[in-house]
C-alpha positions in Angstrom: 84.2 -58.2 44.3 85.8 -55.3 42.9 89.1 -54.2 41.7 88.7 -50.9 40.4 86.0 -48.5 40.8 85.4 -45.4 38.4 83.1 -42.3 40.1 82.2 -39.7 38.1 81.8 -36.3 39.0 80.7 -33.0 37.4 81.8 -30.2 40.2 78.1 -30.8 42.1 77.4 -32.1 45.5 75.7 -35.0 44.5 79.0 -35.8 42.6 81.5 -35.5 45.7 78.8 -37.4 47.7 79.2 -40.3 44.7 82.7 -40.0 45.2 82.4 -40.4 48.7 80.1 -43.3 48.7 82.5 -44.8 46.8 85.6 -44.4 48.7 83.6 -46.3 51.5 82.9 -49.0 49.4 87.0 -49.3 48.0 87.7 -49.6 51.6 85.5 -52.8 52.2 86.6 -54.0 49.3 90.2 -53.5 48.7 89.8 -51.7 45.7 91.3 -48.6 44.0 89.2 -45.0 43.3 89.6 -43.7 39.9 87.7 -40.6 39.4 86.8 -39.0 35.9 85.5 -35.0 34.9 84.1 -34.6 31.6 83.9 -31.6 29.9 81.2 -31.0 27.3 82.9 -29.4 24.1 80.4 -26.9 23.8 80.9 -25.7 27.6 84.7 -26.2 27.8 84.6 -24.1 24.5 82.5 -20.8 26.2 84.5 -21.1 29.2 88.3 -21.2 27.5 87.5 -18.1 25.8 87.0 -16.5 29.4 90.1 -15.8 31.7 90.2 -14.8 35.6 92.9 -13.6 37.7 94.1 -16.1 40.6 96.7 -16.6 43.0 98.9 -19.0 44.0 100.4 -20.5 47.2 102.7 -18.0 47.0 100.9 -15.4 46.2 101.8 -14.6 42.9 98.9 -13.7 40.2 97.9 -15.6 37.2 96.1 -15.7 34.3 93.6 -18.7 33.7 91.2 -19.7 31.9 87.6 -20.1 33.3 88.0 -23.6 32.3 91.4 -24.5 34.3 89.6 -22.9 37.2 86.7 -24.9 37.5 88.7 -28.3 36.5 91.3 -27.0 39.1 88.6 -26.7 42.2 87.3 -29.7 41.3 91.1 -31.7 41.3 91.6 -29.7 44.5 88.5 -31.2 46.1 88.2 -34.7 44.7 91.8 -35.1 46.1 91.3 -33.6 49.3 87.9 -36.3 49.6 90.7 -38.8 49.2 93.1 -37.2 51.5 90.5 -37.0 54.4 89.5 -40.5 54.1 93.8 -41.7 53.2 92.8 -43.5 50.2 94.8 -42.6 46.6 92.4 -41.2 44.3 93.4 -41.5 40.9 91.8 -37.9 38.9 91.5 -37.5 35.6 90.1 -35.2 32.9 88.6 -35.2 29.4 86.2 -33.0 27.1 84.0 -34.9 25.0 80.3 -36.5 25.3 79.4 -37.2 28.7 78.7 -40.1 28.7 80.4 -41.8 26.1 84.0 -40.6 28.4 82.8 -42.2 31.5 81.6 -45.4 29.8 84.9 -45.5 27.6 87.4 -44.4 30.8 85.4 -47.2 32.5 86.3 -50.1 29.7 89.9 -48.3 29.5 90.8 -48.5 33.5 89.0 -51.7 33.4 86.1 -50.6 35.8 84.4 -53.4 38.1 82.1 -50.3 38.7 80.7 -46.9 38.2 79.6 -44.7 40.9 77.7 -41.5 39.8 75.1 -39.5 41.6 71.7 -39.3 40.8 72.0 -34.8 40.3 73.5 -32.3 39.7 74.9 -29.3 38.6 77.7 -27.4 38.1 79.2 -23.5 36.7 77.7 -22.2 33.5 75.3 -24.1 33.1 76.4 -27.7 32.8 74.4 -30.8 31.7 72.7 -32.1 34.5 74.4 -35.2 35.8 71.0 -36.5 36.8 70.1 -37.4 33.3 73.7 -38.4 32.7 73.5 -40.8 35.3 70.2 -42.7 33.6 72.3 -42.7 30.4 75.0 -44.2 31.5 73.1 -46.6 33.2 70.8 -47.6 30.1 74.2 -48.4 28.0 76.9 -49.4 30.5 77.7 -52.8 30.0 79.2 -52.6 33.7 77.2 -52.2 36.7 76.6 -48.5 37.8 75.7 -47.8 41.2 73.5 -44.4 41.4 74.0 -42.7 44.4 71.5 -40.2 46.2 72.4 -37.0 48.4 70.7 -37.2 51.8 
């Protein structure tokens, strides 16, 4: 069955419903969640140059980028999804080509499977994950399971 699962996610619904689907799935079969965010260069580059104002636990301000804000909610949420369900969810994060990164972090973690969901869409603009999803299951040499929001 499987050892290792990768899910993909892009800050949408239809990712953290992937991610979900897959955490149900790990459970039946004893395998770990890793879960991987690509960054486009071209969007990661637009929103670096932009900075907001946040605060932290303890209520101090801080300067971020628009960048670290949107990878930070979605860190904050894919590890709460794993939290809620008390499963370890491994999260990591890369800028490059869609998805050449999630079929390359798959070969690297040594992937049984890829969980991504069939839409969606994030801030500014992002590529749709619905046509990354055909992509990477046109030249994933593992299998990708394609998920669909109810």
């Amino acid at each position: 069955m499987y050892h290792t699962i990768l899910v993909a996610v892009d800050g949408s619904e239809a990712g953290y419903h992937a991610l979900k689907e897959a955490v149900k799935l790990s459970k039946l079969a004893g395998a770990s969640v890793e879960v991987i965010f690509v960054f486009h260069p071209q969007i990661h580059s637009q929103m670096i140059d932009k900075h907001v104002t946040v605060k932290d636990e303890s209520g101090k301000e801080h300067t971020i980028t628009l960048a670290e804000q949107e990878e930070n909610g979605i860190r904050r949420r894919v590890l709460q999804i794993g939290e809620d369900a008390n499963i370890a969810i491994s999260y990591n994060h890369t800028i490059g080509t869609v998805t050449e990164e999630i079929i390359l972090a798959a070969k690297t973690r040594n992937a049984d499977l890829i969980v991504i969901g069939s839409t969606g869409k994030s801030m500014a603009g992002r590529i749709l994950l619905g046509s990354i999803s055909a992509a990477v299951v046109e030249r994933s040499p593992l299998p990708v399971l394609v998920t669909r929001e109810k």
